[in-house]
DSSP file (Angstrom, degrees, kcal/mol; ACC not computed):
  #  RESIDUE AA STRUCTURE BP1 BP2  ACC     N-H-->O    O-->H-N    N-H-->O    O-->H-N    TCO  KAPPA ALPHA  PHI   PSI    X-CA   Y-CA   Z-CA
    1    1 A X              0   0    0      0, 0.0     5,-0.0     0, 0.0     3,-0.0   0.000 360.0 360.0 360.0 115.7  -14.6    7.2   45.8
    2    2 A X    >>  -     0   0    0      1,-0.1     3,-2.0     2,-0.1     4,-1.7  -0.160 360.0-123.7 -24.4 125.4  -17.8    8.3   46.6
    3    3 A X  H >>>S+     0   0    0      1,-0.3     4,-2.7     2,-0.2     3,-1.8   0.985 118.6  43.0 -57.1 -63.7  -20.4    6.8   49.2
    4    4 A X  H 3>5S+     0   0    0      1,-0.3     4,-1.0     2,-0.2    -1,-0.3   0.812 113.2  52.1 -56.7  -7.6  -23.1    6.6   46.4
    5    5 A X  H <>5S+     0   0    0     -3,-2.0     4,-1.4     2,-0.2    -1,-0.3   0.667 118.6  36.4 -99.1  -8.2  -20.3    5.2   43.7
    6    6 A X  H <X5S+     0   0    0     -3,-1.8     4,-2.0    -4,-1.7     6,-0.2   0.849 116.5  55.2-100.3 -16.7  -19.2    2.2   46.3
    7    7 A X  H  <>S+     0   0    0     -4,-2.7     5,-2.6    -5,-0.3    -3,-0.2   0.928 116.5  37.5 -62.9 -60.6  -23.1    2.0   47.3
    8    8 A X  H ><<S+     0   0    0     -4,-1.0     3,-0.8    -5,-0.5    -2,-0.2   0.847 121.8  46.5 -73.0 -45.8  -23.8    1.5   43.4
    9    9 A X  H 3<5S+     0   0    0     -4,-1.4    -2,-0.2     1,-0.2    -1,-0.2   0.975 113.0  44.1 -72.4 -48.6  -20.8   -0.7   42.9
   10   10 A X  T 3<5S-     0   0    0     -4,-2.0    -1,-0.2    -5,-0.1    -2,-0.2   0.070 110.1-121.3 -61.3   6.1  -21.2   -2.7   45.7
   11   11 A X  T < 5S+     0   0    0     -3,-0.8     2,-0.5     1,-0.2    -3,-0.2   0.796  75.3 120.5  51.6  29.7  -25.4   -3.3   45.0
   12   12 A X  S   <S-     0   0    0     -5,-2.6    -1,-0.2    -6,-0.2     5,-0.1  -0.902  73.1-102.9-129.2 165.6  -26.1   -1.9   48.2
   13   13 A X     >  -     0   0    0     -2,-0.5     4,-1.6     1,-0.1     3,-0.5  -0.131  27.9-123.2 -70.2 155.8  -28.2    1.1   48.9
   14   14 A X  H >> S+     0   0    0      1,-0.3     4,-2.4     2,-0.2     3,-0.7   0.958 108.5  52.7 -50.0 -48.6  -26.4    4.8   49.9
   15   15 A X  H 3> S+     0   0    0      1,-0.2     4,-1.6     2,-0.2    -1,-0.3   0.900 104.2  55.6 -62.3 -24.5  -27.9    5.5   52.9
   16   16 A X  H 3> S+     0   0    0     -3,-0.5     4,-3.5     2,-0.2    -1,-0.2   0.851 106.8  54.5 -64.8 -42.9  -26.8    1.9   54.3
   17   17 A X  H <X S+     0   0    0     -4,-1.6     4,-2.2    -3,-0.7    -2,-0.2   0.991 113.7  47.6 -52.7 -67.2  -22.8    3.1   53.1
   18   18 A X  H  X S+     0   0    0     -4,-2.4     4,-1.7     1,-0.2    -2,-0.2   0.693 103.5  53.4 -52.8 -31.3  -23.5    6.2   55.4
   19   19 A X  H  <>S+     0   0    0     -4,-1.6     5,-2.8    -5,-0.4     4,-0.3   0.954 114.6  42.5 -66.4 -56.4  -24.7    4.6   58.2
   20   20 A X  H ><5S+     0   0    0     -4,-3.5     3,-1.4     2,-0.2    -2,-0.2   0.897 110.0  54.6 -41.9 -48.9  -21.5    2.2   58.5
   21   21 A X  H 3<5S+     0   0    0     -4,-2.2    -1,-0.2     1,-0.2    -2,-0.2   0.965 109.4  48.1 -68.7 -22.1  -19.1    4.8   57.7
   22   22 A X  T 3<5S-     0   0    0     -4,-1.7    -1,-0.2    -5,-0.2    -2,-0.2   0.647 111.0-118.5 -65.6  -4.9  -20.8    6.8   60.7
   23   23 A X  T < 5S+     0   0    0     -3,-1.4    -3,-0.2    -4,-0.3    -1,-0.1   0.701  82.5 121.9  82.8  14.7  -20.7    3.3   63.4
   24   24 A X  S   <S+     0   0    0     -5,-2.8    -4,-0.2    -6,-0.2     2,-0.1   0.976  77.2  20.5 -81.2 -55.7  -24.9    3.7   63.5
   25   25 A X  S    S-     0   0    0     -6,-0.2     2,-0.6    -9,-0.2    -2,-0.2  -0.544  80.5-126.8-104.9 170.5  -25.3    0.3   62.2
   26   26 A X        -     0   0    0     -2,-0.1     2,-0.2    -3,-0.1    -6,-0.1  -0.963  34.4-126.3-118.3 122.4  -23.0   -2.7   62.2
   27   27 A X        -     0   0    0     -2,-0.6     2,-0.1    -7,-0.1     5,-0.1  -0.435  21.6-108.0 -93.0 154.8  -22.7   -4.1   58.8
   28   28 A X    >   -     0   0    0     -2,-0.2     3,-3.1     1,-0.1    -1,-0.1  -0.455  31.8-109.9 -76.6 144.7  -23.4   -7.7   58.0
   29   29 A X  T >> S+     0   0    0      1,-0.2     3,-2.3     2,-0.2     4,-1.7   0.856 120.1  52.0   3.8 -75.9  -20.3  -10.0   57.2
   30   30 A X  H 3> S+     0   0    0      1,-0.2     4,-1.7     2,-0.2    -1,-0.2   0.589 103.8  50.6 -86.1  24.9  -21.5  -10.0   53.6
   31   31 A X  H <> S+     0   0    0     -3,-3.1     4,-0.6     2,-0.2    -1,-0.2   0.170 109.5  55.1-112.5  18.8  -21.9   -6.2   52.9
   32   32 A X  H X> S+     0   0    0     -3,-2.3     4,-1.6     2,-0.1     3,-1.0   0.909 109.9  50.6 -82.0 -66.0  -18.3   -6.0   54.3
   33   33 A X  H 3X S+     0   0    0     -4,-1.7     4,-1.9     1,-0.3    -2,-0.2   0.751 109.0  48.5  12.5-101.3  -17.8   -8.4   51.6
   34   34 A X  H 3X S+     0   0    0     -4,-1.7     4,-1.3     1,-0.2    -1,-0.3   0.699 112.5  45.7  18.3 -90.2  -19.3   -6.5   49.3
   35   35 A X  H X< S+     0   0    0     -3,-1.0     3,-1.4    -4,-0.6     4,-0.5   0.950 109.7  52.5 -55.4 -79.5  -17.6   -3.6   50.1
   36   36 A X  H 3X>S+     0   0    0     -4,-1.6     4,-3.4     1,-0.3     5,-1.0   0.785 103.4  53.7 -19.4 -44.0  -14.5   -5.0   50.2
   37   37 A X  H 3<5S+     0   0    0     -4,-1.9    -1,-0.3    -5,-0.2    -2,-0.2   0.948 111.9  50.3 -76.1 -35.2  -14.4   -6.8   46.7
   38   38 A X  T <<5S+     0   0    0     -3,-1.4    -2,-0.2    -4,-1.3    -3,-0.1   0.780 107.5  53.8 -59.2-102.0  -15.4   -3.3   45.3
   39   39 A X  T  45S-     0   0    0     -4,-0.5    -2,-0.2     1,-0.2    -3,-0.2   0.513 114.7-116.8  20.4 -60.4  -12.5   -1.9   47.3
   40   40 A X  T  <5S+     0   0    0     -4,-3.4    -3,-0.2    -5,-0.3    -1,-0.2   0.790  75.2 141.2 106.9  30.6   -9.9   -4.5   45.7
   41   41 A X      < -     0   0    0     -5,-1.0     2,-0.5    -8,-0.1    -1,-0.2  -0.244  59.8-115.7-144.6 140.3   -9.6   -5.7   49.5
   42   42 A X    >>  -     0   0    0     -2,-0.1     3,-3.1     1,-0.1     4,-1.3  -0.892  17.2-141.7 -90.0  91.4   -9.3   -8.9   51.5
   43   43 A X  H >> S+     0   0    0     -2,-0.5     4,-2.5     1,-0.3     3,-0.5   0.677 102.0  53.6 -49.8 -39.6  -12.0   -9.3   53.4
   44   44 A X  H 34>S+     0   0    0      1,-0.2     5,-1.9     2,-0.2    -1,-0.3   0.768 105.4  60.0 -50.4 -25.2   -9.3  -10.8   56.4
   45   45 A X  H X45S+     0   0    0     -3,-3.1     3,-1.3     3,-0.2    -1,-0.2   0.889 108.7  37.2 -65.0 -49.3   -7.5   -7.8   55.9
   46   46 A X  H <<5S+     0   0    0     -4,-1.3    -2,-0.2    -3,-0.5    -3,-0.1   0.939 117.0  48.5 -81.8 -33.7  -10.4   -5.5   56.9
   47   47 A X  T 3<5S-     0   0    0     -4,-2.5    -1,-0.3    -5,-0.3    -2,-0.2   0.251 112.5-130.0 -93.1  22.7  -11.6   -7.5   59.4
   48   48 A X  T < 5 +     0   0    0     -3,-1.3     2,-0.3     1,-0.2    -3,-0.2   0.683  49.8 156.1  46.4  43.3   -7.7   -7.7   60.8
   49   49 A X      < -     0   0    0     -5,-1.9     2,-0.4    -6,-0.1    -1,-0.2  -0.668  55.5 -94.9 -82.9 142.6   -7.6  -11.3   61.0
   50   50 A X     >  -     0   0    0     -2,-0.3     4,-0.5     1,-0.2     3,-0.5  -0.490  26.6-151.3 -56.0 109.4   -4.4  -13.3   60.9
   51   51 A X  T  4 S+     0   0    0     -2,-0.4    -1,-0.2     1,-0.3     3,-0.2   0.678  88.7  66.7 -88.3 -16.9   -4.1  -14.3   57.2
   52   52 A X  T  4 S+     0   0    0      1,-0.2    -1,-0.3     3,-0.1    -2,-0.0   0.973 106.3  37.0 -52.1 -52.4   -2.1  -17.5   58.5
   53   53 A X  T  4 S+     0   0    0     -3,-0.5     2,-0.2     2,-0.0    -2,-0.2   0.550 109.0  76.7 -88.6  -4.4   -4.7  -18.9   60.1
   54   54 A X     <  -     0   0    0     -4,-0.5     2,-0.7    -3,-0.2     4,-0.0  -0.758  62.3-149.9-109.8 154.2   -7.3  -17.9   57.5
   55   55 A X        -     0   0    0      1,-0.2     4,-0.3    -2,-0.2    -3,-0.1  -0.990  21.1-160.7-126.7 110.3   -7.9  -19.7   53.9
   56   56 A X  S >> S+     0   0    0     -2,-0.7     3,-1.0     2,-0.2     4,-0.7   0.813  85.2  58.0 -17.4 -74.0   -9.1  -16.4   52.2
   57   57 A X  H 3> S+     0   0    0      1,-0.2     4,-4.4     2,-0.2     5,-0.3   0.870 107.0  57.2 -56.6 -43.2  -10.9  -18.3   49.2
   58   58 A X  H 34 S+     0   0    0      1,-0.3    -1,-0.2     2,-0.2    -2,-0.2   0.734 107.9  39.1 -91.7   8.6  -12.9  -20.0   52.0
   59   59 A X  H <> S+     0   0    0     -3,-1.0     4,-0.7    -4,-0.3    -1,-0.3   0.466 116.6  49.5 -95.2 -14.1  -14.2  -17.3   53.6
   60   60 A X  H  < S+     0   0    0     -4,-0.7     4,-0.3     2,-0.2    -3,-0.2   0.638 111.1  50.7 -72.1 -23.3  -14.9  -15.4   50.5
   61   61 A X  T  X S+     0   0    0     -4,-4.4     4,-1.0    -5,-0.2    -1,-0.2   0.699 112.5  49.5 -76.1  -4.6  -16.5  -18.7   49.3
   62   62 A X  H  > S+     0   0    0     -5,-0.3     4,-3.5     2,-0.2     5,-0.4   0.815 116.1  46.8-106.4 -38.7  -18.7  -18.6   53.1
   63   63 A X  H  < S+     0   0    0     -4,-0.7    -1,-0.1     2,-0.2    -2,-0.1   0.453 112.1  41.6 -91.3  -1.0  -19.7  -15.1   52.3
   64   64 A X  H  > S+     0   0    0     -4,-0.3     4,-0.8     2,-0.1    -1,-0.2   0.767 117.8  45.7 -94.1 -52.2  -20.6  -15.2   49.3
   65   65 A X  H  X S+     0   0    0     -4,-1.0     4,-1.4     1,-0.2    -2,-0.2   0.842 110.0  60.2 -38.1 -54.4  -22.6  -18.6   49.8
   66   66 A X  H  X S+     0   0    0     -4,-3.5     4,-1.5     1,-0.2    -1,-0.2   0.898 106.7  50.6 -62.2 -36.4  -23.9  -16.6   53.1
   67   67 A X  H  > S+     0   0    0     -5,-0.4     4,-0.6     1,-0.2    -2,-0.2   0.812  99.7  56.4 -52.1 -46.0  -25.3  -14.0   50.4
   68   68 A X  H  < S+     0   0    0     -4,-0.8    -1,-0.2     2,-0.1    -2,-0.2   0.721 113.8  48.8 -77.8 -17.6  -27.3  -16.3   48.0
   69   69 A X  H >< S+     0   0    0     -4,-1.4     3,-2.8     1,-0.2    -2,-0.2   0.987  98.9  58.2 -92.8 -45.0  -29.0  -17.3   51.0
   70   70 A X  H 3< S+     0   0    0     -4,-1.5    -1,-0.2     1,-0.2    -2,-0.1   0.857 107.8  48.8  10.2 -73.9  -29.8  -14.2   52.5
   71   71 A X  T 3< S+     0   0    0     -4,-0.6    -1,-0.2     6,-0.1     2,-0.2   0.415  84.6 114.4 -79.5   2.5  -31.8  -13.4   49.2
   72   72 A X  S <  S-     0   0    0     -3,-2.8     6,-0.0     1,-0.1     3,-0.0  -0.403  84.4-111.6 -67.1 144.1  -33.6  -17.0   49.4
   73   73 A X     >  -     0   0    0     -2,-0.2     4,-2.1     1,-0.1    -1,-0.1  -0.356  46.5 -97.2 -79.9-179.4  -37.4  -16.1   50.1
   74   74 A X  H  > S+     0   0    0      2,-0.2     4,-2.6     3,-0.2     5,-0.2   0.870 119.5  59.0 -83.6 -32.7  -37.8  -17.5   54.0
   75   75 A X  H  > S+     0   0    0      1,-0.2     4,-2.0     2,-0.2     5,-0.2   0.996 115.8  39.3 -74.5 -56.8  -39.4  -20.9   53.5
   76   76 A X  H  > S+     0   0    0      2,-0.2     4,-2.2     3,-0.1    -1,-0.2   0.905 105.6  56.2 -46.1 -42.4  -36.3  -21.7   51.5
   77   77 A X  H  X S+     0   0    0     -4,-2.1     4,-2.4     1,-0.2     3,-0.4   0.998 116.8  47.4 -62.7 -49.4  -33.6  -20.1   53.3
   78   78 A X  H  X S+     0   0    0     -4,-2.6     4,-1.7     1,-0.3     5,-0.2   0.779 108.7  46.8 -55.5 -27.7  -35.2  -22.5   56.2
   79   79 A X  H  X S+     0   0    0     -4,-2.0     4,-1.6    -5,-0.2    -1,-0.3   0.951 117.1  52.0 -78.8 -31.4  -35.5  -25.8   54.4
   80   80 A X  H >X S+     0   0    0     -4,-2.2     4,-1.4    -3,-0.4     3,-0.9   0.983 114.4  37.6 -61.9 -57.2  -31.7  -24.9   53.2
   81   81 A X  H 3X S+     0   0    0     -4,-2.4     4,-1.7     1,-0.3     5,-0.5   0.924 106.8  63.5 -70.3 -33.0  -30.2  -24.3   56.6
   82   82 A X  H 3X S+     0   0    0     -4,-1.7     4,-0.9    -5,-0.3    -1,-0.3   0.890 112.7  41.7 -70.9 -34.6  -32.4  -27.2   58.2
   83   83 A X  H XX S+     0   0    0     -4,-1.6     3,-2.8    -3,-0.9     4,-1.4   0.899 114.2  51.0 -68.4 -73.2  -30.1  -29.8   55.5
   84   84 A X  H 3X S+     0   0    0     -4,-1.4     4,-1.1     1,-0.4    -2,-0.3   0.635 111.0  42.2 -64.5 -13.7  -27.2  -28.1   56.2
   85   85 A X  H 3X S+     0   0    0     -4,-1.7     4,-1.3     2,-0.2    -1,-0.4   0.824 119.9  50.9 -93.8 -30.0  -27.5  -28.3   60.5
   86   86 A X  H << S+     0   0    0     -3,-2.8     4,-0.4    -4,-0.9    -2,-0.3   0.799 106.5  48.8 -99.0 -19.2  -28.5  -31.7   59.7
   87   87 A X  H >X S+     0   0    0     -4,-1.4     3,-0.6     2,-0.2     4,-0.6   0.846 114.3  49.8 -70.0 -35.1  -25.2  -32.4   57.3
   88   88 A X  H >X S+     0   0    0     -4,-1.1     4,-2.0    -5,-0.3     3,-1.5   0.998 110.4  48.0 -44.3 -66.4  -22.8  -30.8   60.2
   89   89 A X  H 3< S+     0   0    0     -4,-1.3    -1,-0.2     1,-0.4    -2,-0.2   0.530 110.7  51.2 -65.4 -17.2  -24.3  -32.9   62.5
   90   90 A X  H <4 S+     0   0    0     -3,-0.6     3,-0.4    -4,-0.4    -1,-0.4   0.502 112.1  43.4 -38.3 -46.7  -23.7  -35.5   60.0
   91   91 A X  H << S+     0   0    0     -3,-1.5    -2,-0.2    -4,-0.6    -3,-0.1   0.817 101.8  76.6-104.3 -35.1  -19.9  -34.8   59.4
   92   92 A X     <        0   0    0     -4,-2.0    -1,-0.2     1,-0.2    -2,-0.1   0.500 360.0 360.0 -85.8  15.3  -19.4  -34.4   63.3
   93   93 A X              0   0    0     -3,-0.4    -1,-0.2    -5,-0.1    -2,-0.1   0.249 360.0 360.0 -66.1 360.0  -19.5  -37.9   64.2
């Protein structure tokens, strides 16, 4: 497969594909993601994690999740993450 047909499939731009496969940038968690899901891939797989110790669906659900937020304009992504550190903090009692 081509960089520009996994770039297209994967909604992220070519040059970005090229840059990873060359090691100039270090791609974000969810453009592994990404990439991967085009790919037909386990995102624990790529990132050679022990798939015992990992629940798949809930790191594809955290990276996906990590994705919609991403794309939140900034005054949202904050108000979101400011519930969510205050529901952890919540839960770790």
């Amino acid at each position: 497969m081509s960089q520009e047909k996994l770039a297209e499939l994967a909604d992220l731009h070519p040059t970005y594909i090229s840059e990873i496969e060359r090691g100039r940038v270090n791609a974000s968690v969810y453009s592994i993601f990404l990439i991967t899901n085009v790919l037909g891939m386990e995102l624990a797989d790529v990132l050679n994690l022990q798939s015992s110790n990992l629940d798949r669906l809930f790191e594809n659900e955290l990276a996906d999740i990590s994705g919609k937020i991403r794309r939140l304009e900034a005054s949202r992504r904050e108000l979101l993450l400011n519930g969510l550190k205050g529901m952890l903090k919540g839960l770790e009692t």
